[in-house]
TILUMKE-12370 format. One record per residue (C-alpha): residue number from 1; z, y, x. Coordinates in Angstrom, 1 decimal. Example, Ala and Ser with C-alpha at 12.3 -4.5 7.8 and 13.67 -1.06 7.14 Angstrom:
2
{num 1 | pz 7.8 | py -4.5 | px 12.3}
{num 2 | pz 7.1 | py -1.1 | px 13.7}
***
This chain:
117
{num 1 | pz 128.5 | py 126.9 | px 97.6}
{num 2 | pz 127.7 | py 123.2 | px 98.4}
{num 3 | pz 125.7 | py 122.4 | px 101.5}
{num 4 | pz 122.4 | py 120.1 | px 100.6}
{num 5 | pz 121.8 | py 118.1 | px 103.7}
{num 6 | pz 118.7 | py 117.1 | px 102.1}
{num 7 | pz 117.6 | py 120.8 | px 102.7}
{num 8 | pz 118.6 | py 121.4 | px 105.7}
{num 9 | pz 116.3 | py 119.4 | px 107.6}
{num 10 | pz 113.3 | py 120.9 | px 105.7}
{num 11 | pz 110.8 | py 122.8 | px 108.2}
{num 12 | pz 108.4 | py 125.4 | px 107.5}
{num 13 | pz 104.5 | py 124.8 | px 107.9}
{num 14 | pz 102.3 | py 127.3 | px 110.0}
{num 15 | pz 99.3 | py 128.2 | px 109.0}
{num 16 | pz 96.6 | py 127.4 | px 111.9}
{num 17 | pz 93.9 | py 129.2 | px 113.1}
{num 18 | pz 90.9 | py 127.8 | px 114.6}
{num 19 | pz 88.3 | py 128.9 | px 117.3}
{num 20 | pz 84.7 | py 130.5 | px 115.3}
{num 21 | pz 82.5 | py 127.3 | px 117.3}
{num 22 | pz 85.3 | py 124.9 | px 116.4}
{num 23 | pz 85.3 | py 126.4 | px 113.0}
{num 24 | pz 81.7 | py 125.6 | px 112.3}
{num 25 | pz 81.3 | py 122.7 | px 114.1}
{num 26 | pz 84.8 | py 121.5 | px 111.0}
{num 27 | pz 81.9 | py 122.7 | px 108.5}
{num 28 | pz 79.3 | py 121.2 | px 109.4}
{num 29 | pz 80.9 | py 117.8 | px 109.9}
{num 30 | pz 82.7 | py 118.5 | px 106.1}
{num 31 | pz 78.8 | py 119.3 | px 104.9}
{num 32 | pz 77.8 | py 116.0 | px 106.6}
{num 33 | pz 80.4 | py 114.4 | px 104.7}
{num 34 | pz 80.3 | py 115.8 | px 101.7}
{num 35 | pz 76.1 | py 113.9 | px 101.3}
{num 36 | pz 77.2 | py 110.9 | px 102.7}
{num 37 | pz 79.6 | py 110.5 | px 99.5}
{num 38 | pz 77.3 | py 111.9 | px 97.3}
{num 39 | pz 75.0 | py 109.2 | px 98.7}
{num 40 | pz 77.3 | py 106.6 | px 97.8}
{num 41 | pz 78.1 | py 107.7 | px 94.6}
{num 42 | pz 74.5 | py 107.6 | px 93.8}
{num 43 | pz 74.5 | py 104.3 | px 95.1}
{num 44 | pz 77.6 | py 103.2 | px 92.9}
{num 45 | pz 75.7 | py 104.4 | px 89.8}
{num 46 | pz 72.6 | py 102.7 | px 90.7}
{num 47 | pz 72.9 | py 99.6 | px 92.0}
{num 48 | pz 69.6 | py 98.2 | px 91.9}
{num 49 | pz 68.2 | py 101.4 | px 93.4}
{num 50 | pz 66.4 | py 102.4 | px 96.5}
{num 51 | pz 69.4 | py 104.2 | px 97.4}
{num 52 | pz 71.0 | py 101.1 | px 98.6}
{num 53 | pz 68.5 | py 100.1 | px 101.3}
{num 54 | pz 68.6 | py 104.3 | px 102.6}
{num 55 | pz 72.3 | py 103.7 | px 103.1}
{num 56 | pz 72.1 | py 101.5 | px 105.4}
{num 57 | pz 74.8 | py 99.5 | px 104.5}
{num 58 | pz 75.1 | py 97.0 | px 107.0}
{num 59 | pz 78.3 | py 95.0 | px 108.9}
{num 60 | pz 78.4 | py 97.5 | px 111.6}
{num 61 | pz 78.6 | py 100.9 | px 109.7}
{num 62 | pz 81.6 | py 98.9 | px 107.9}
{num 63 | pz 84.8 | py 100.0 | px 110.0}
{num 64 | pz 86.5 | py 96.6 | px 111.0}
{num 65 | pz 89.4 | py 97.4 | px 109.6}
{num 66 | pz 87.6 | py 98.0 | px 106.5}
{num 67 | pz 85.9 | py 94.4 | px 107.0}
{num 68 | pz 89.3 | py 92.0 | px 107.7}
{num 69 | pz 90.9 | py 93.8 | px 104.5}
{num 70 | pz 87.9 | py 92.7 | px 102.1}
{num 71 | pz 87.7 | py 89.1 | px 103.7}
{num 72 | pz 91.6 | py 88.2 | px 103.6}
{num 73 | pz 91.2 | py 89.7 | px 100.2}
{num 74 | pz 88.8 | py 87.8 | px 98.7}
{num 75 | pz 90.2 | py 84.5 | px 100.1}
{num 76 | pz 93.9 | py 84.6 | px 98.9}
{num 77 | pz 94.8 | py 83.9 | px 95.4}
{num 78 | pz 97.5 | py 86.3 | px 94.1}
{num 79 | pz 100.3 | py 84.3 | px 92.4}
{num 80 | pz 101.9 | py 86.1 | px 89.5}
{num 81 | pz 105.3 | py 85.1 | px 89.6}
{num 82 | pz 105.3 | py 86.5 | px 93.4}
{num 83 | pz 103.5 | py 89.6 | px 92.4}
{num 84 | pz 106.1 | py 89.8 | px 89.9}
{num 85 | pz 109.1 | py 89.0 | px 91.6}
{num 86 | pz 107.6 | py 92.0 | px 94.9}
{num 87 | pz 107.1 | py 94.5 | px 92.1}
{num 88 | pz 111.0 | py 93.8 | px 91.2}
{num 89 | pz 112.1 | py 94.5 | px 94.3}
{num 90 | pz 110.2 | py 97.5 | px 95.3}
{num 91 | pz 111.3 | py 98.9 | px 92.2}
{num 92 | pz 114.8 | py 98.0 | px 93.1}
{num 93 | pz 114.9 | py 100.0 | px 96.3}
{num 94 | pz 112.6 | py 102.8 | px 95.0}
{num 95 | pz 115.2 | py 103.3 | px 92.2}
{num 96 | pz 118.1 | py 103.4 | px 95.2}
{num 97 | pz 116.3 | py 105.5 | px 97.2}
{num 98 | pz 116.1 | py 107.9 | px 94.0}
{num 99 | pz 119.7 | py 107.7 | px 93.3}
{num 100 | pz 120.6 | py 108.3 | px 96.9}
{num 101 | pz 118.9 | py 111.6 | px 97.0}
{num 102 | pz 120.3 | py 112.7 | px 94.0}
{num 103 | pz 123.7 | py 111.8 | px 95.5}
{num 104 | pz 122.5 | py 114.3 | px 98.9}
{num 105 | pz 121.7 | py 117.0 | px 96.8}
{num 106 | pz 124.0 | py 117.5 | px 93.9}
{num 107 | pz 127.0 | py 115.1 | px 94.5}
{num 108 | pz 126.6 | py 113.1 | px 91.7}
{num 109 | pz 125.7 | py 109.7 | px 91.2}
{num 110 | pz 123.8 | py 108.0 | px 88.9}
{num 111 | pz 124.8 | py 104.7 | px 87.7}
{num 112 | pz 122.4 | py 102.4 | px 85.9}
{num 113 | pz 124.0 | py 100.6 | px 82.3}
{num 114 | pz 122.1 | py 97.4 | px 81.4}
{num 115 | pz 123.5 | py 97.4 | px 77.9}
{num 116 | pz 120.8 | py 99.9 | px 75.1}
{num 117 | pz 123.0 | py 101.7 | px 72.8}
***
């Protein structure tokens, strides 16, 4: 039988148990969640609603992380040949990365032929 080194560094997940106050403080805070998105999606569906202005959505309840993203964004032009040339190359190495594993775990490997027959 052929050892699979790509197994062998799997580990098993435990399942976690939480304290009863910790427990309901995790459901209260999921319930809290849980309106806030249903706010926004009422929001998203109505945009010219008065569910805009009870959402409060102001520069400061915008993470800043959230804020930089949307501003570079917004400002830079994507060039398609670059686009293009980035998606090539991450599907370059994602297609390695494939072949590799499949190399680990049954010792074969997969060569790529550009010719269509």
């Amino acid at each position: 039988m052929k050892n699979f080194p790509a197994l062998s560094s799997a580990t098993s997940v435990q399942a976690t148990t939480f304290p009863p106050e910790q427990l309901r403080a995790l459901k209260q805070e999921n319930r809290q969640l849980r309106q806030e998105v249903e706010k926004l999606r009422e929001a998203a569906a109505n945009p010219s609603s008065s569910a805009n202005s009870a959402l409060n959505l102001s520069d400061e309840n915008i993470p800043a992380m959230t804020r930089s993203n949307t501003n570079t964004s917004s400002a830079s032009v994507v060039d398609p040949n670059k686009l293009n040339q980035r998606l090539k190359e991450i599907f370059k190495e994602k297609i390695n990365t494939l072949r590799h594993g499949i190399y680990l775990l049954t010792g074969y490997q997969v060569r790529h032929h550009s010719r269509l027959v």
